[in-house]
C-alpha positions in Angstrom: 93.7 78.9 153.9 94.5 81.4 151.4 91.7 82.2 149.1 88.6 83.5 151.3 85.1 84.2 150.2 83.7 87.3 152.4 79.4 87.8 153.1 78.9 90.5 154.0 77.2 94.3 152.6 80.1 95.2 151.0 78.2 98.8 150.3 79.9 102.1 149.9 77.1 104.6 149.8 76.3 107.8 151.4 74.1 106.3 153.6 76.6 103.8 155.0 79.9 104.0 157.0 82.8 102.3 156.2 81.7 98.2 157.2 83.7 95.4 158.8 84.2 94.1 155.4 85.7 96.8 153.8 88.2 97.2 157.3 88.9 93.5 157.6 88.6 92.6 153.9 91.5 94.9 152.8 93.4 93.9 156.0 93.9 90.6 155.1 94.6 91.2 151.7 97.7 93.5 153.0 98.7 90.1 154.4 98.8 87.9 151.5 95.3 86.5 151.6 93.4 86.3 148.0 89.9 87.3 148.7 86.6 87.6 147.4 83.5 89.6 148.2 79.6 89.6 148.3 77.9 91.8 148.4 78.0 95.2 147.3 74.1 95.4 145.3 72.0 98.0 146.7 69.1 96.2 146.4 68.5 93.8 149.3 67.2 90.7 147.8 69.7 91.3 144.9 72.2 91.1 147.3 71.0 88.4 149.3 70.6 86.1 145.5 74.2 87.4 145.0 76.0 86.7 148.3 74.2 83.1 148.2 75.4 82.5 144.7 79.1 83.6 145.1 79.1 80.7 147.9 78.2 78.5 145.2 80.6 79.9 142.4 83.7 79.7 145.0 82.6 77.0 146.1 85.6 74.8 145.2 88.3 78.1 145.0 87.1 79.2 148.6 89.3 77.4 151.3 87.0 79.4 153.9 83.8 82.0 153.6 84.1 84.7 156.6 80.5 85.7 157.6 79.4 88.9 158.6 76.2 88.4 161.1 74.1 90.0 162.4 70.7 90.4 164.4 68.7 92.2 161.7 67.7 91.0 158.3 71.4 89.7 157.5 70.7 87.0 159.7 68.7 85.7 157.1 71.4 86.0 154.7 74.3 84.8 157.4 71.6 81.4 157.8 71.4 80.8 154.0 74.8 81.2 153.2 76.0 79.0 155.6 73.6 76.1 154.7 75.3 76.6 151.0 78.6 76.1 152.3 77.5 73.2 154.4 76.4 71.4 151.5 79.5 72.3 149.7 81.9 70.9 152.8 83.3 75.1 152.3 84.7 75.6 156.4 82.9 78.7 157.2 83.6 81.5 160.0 80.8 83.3 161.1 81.7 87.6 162.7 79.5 88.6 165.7 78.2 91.5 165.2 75.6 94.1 166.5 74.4 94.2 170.3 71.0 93.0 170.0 72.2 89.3 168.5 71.5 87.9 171.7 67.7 88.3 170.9 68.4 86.7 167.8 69.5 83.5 169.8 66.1 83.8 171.7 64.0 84.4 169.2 65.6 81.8 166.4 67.1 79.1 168.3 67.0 76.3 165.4 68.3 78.8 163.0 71.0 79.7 165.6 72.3 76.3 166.0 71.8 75.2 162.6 74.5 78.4 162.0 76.7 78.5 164.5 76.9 75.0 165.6 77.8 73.7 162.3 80.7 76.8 161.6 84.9 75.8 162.0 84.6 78.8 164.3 82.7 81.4 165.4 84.8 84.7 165.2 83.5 87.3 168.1 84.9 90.8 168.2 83.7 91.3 171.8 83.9 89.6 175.0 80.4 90.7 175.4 78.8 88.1 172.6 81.2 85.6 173.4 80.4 85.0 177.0 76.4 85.2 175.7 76.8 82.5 172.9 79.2 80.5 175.4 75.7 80.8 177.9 73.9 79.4 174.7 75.8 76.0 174.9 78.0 77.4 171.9 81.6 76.3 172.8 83.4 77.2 169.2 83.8 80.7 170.0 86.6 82.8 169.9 87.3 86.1 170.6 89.5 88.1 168.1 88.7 92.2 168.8 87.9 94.6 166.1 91.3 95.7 164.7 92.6 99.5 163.8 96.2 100.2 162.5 97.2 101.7 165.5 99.7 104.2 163.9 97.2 106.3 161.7 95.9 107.4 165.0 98.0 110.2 166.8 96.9 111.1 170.4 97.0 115.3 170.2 96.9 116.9 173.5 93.3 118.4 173.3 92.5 122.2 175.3 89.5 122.9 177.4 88.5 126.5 177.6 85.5 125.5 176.3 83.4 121.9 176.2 83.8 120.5 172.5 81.5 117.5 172.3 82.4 114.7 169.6 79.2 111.9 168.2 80.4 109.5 165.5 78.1 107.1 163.9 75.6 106.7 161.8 72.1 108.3 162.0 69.6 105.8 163.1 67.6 105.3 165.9 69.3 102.4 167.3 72.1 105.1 168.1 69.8 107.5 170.0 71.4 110.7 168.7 68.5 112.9 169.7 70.0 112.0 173.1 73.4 114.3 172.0 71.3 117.3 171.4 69.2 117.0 174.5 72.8 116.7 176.3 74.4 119.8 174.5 70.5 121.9 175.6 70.8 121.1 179.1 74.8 122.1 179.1 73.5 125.3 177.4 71.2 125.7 180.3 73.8 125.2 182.7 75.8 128.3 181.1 78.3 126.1 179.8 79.8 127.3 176.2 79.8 124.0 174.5 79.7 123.2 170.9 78.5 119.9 169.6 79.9 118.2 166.2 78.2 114.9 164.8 80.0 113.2 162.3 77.8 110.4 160.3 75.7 109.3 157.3 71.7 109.6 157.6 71.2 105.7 157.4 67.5 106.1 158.2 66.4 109.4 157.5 66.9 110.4 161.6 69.0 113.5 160.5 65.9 115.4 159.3 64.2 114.8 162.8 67.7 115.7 164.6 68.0 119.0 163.0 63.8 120.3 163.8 64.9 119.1 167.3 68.0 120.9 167.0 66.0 124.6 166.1 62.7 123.1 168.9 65.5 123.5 171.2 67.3 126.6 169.9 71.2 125.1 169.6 73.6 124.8 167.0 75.1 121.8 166.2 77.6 121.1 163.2 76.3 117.9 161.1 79.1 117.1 158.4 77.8 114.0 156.8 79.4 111.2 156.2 83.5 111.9 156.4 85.8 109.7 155.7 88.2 108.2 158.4 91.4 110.5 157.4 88.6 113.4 156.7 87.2 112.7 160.6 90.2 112.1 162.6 91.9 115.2 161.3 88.5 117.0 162.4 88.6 115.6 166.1 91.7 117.9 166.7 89.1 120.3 167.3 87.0 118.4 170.0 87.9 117.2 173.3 85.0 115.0 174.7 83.9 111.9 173.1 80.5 110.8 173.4 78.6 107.6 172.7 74.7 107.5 173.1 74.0 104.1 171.8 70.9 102.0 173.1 72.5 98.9 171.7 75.9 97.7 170.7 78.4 95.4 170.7 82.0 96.5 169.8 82.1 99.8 168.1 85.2 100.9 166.1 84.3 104.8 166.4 84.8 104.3 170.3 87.6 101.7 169.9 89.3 105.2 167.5 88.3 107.6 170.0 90.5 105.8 172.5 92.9 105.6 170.2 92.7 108.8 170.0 93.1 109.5 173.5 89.8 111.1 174.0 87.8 111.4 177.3 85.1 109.1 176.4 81.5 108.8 178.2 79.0 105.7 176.7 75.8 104.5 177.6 76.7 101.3 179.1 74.9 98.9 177.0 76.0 95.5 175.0 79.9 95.3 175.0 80.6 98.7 176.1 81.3 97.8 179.7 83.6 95.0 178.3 85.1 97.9 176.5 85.1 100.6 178.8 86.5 100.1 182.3 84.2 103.3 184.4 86.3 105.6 185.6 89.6 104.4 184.5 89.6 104.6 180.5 86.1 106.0 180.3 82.8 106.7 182.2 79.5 104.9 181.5 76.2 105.9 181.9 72.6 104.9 182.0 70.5 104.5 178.5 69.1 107.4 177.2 69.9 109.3 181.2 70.6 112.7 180.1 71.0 114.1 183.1 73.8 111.2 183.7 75.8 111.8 180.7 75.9 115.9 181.4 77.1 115.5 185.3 79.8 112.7 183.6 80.7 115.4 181.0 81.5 118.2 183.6 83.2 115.7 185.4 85.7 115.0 182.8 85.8 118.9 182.0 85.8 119.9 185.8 88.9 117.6 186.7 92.1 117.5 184.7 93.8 115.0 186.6 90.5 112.5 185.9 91.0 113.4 182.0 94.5 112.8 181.9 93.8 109.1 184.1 90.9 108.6 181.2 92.6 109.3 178.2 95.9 107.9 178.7 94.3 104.5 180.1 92.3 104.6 176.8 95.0 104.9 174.7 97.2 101.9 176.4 94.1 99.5 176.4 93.3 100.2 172.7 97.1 99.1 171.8 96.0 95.4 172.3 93.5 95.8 169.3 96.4 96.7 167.3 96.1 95.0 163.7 99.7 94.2 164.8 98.8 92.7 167.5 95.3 90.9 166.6 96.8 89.7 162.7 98.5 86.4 164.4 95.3 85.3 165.5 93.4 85.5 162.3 96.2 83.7 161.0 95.7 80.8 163.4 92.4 80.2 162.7 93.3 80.0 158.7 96.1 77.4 159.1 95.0 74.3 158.0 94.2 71.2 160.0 
């Protein structure tokens, strides 16, 4: 399979971080592969007439059609592109994303099956969602991890005179980032000097709540918008804490970088983190949305140099295996043809 066909939202906004398909998508063109994408329209039911149309158009040039899917509203689109390439005998490979696609399987189970049943393979970047769809009866899943170039990311030694908090997503309420400032206020109580940078485009308008919560509670906190990946890794020279306050996920690449990285990471443990993160050896985990958790894990890390040193360097050696090095032969096995 050479020529590929790739659904997914193919958007580049300031309201969006970079997506899987961007990543991926110009991954596998590095490697020889001809491919096409859908969508990048705005609009969502644009989009959604556009991504289901390309599968059409390519229908006979596309040897496969990759999939981005997830638990929101682009399940709808993953289930109606797939049905099109059904009835066009196009081999398609749906992506797992997004921790809360376990209560798609719940809540859609005809829609489920109808989708991943019928794929060559169903492609999950996390251990997590594999084992949950393999619970499902699913048994054409396959785990190939999100993938980073491991060599654009250089592990600086980091100081700690004072604690230098690092948040990198996007703002929406699925990532609970009201819980970073209510972390950074109760360090502040403690008499800690700490400073607090989040790094992120407003997706859903949270940012305007964040910053009345951030004067309610009388701290500073540096917002840069939306960066992009050279802009923000140069940036994290200045931090030396990495902190993930998620409520759901599955796989993220900003934790899989800050590893990379060789940051001292502490996560809610939620979705795939704790097949991510192994607590207290490349990372501590914590309680959703327990503040009080995630500041006695931060002052551990700070407190302890021998426990940073164990985190970060541990971090650093497990993120080698998602290496797109390491992770491109796989992709290429599933593209060989039968």
């Amino acid at each position: 399979m050479k020529n590929l066909l790739y659904i997914g939202n193919n958007l580049n906004t300031t309201k969006t971080n970079v997506s899987s398909i961007q990543v991926l998508g110009g991954l596998l063109e590095s490697e020889g592969y001809n491919l096409r994408y859908a969508s990048s329209y705005s609009n969502k039911f644009v989009r959604f007439l556009h991504m289901a149309w390309c599968c059409i158009r390519f229908s006979k040039w596309a040897n496969g059609v990759l999939i981005d899917t997830y638990s929101t509203q682009n399940f709808y689109y993953a289930f109606a592109c797939s049905q099109v390439c059904r009835f066009f005998a196009v081999p398609y490979f749906p992506i797992l994303h997004g921790g809360n696609l376990p209560s798609r399987l719940e809540k859609n189970p005809k829609m489920s099956a109808w989708i991943f049943n019928n794929s060559r393979l169903n492609i999950s970047p996390s251990l997590y969602l594999k084992s949950i769809f393999e619970e499902k009866g699913f048994d054409n899943v396959i785990y190939i991890p999100n993938s980073i170039p491991l060599d654009k990311y250089d592990a600086i030694p980091k100081r700690y005179d004072i604690i230098k908090l690092l948040w990198v997503r996007s703002f929406s309420e699925i990532y609970n980032p009201q819980m970073a400032i209510k972390v950074i206020k109760q360090l502040k109580d403690l008499e800690y000097s700490v400073e607090l940078c989040m790094v992120g485009p407003d997706s859903d308008g949270s940012l305007g709540t964040l910053k009345t919560l951030t004067k309610t509670l009388n701290v500073d906190v540096k917002f840069t918008g939306k960066l992009s990946k050279e802009q923000w890794i140069k940036l994290s020279r200045d931090y030396n804490i990495f902190i993930n306050t998620t409520n759901y996920d599955n796989m993220p690449v900003s934790v899989i970088e800050a590893m990379a990285l060789a940051f001292p990471i502490v996560s809610t443990k939620v979705g795939g983190l704790p097949f991510l993160i192994d607590d207290n050896k490349n990372g501590l985990l914590v309680p959703v949305n327990d503040v009080d958790a995630m500041v006695k894990a931060i002052l551990k890390i700070f407190n302890n140099e021998d426990l940073r040193h164990q985190l970060s360097t541990s971090a650093r050696q497990k993120v080698k295996r998602f290496d797109w090095e390491v992770t491109k032969t796989q992709w290429y096995s599933i593209f060989k043809p039968n």
